[in-house]
N, C-alpha and C positions, 0 to 999 in steps of 0.2 A: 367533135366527139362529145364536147358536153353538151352538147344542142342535142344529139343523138340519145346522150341520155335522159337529158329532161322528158324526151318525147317516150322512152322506155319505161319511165318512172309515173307519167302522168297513165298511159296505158296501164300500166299494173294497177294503179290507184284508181281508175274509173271501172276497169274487170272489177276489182273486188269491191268496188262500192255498187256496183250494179246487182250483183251474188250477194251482195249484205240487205238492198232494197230489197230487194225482191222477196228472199227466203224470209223476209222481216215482215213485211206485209203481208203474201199469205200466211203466215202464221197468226196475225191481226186479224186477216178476212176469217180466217176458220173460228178462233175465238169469239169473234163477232155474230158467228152464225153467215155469214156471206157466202151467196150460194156458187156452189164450185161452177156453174159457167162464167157469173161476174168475175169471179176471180180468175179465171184462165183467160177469157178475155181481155180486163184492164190490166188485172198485175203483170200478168205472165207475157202475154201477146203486145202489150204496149209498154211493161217495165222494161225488158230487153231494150230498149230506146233508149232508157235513161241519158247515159252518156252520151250518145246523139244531142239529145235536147241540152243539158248543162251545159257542152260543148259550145253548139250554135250561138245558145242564149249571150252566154259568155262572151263569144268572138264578135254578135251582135252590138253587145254594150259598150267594146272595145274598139269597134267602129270597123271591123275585122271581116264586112259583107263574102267576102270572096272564099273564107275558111268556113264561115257560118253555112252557105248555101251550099258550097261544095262540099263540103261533109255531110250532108243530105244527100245530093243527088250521086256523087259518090258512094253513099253504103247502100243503095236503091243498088246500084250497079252490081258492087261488091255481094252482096245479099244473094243473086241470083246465078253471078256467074263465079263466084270462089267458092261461096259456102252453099247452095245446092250442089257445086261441080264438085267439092270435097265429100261431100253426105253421097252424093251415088257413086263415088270411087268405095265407099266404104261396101252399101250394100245398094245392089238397084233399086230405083224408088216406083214403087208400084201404089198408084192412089185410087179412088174413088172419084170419082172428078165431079159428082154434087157436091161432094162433102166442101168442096175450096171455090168453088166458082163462083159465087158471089162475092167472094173477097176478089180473088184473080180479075173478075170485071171492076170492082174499084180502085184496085191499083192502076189497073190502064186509065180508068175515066181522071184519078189521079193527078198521073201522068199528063195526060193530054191535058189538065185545069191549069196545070204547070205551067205547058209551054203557051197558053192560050194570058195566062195574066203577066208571064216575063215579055208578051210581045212588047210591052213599055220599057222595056228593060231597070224596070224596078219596081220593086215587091214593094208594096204601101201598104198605110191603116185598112185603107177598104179593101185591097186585098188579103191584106193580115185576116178583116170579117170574113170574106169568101170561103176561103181555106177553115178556120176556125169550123165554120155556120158545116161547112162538109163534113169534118169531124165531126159533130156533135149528129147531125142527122143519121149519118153512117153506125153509130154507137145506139142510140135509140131504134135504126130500122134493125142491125143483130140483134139486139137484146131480144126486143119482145116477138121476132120471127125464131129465135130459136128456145126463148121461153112459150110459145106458145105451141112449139112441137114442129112447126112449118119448116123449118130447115133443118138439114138432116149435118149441118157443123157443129150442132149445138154438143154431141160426144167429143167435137173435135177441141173445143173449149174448154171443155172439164180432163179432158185426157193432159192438155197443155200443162195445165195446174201440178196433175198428177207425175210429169215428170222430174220436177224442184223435189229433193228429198232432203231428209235434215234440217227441216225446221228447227226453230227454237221453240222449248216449250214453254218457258214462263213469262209473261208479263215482263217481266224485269229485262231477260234477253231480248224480248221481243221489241222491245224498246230502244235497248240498245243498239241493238239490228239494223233498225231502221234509223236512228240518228247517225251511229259511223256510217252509214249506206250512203247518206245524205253527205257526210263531212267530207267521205273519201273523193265522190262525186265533182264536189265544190273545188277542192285542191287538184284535186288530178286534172280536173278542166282547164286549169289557172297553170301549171305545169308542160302540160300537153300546148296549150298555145303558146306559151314562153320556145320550147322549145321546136315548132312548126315554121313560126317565123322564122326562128335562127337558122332552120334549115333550109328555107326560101331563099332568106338572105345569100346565104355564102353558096348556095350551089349557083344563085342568079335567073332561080327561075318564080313562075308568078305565084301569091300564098291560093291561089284559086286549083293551083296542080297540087300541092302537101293539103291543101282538104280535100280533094276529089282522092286522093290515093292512102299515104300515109296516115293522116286524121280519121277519113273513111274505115278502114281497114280495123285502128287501134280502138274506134267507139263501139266497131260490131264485132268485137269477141264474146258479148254475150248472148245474143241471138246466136253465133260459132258454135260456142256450148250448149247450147240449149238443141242445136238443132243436129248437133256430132251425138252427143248422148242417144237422141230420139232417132237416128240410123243407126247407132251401134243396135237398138234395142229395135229396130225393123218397125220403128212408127213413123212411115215414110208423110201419112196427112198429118202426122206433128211437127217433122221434120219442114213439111213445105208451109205448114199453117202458119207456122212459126216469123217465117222471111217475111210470109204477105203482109201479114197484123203489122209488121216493124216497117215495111216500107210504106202502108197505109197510114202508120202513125207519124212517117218521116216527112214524107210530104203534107197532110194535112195540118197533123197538128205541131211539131217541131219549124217548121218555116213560119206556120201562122204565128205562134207568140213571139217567135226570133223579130219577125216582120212587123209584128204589134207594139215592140218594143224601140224598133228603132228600122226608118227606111233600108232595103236593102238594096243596092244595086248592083245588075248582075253581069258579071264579066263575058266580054264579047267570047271567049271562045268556049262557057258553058252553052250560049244562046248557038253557035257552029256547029258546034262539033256531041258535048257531054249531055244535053238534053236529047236527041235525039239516041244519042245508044241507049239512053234509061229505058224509052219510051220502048226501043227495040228490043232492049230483053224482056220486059214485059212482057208483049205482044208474043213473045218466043212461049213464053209461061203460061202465057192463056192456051195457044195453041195448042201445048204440051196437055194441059188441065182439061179442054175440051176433046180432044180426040181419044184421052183415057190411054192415054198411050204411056210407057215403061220407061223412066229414066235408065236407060243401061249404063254401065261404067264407059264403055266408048262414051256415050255423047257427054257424061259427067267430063272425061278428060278433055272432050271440046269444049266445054264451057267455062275449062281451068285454061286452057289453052287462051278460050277468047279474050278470058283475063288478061291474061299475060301478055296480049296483044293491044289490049287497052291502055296498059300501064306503060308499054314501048312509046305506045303516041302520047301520053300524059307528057312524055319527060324529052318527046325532041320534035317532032313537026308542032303538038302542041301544047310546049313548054314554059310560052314566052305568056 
């Protein structure tokens, strides 16, 4: 039970430090003059991560590979098949399918760099570069294809922005904003792992399943919110923009400095069984993105379903 709590507590405290970043920075980025697609892009589109990243970083330093990776490829998972399958229970998601498909093909390219640099089964410095050098190209090819008009996401970036409300407006909040954002982050990271392990422990099962499920699950309530709000409010390319940017950001840039920090090595039954579903709801999402085709609530409830069938096998064929 206190294990359960640490891990309830560490959750609360990375949600609201992610809601403190965030609303804290773009109110920095507008002050600043920073143009609302950079800001819906990195705040908005890769802030949601936050907690992913403290998370990893953290479990990285801790020597915790199995919590660190699995809490990536886990909310990659999570991201597509809980929280789309929740947003089209709410309203169907009807998208534009330019507007996302250049993100949608890098998440799979992603993907596939994934499983293409785990076949050593360990994430190193030069692949820490890999992942990183992707990041950073992927950031420079959006910016100036959708500053220069060429891609038709660049409304889908400034709409991102637009849907964080209640900024802080002075300087002084704005400040503070952003350091408890940072503080809560730092603790709730430090909590959250205290109490993942203890649940590894006493249930007996491996900390590579409490990061692919529970750690997974508790770093992406803020992408949740962000992407619940944007279906309530029938902005089905915010709602899905939303996942992509955060899984884009999870595998590229979150593994890369986890991995730059400290070798990672990667549990035999991600390399089985957990990289391959990632890659396959992907691949589900491209599909979906390309054909231009209507998230209806039936297939949302499959995709909560699939979940639920993920998380079955997390915890007994493979548990161990």
């Amino acid at each position: 039970m206190l294990n359960l709590l640490f891990v309830a507590i560490g959750v609360l405290l990375l949600t609201g430090g992610g809601e403190a970043l965030i609303r804290g920075s773009l109110a920095a980025a507008h002050r600043l003059g920073i143009s609302p697609l950079l800001s819906g892009l990195l705040i908005v589109g890769f802030g949601t991560s936050a907690p992913e990243l403290v998370v990893s970083i953290d479990a990285a330093l801790n020597e915790r590979p199995d919590i660190a990776i699995g809490n990536v490829v886990g909310s990659n998972i999570g991201n597509i098949l809980l929280i789309l399958g929740l947003c089209a229970l709410i309203t169907p998601l009807a998208v534009k399918p330019l507007v996302l498909r250049r993100d949608s093909v890098t998440v799979v390219a992603a993907s596939i760099l994934f499983l293409v640099l785990v076949g050593g089964n360990d994430l190193v410095t030069s692949d820490a570069a890999i992942l990183l050098s992707g990041l950073a190209a992927y950031l420079i090819w959006a910016y100036w294809t959708e500053r220069s008009g060429e891609a038709p996401s660049a409304g889908l970036h400034i709409a991102e922005g637009e849907e964080v409300t209640s900024l802080p407006r002075t300087a002084l909040w704005i400040v503070m904003a952003v350091m408890l954002g940072l503080f809560l982050l730092i603790a709730g990271s430090q909590v959250l792992l205290k109490g993942a392990v203890g649940i590894a422990e006493s249930l007996g099962v491996s900390e590579a399943v409490i990061g692919l499920t529970l750690v997974a699950v508790g770093t992406s309530l803020p992408e949740l919110s962000i992407s619940v709000v944007a279906a309530f409010r029938k902005h089905a390319d915010v709602a899905i923009g939303n996942v992509l940017g955060s899984n884009i950001f999870n595998l590229l840039g979150i593994l890369g400095f986890s991995a730059l920090l400290q070798p990672l090595p990667v549990h035999e039954r991600i390399l089985q069984f957990d990289q391959w579903v990632m890659l396959g709801t992907s691949l589900i999402l491209l599909l979906f993105l390309y054909t231009g085709s209507r998230l209806s609530r039936l297939e949302g409830a499959l995709l909560l379903l699939g979940y639920g069938v993920y998380v079955s096998l997390s915890f007994t064929i493979f548990g161990t």
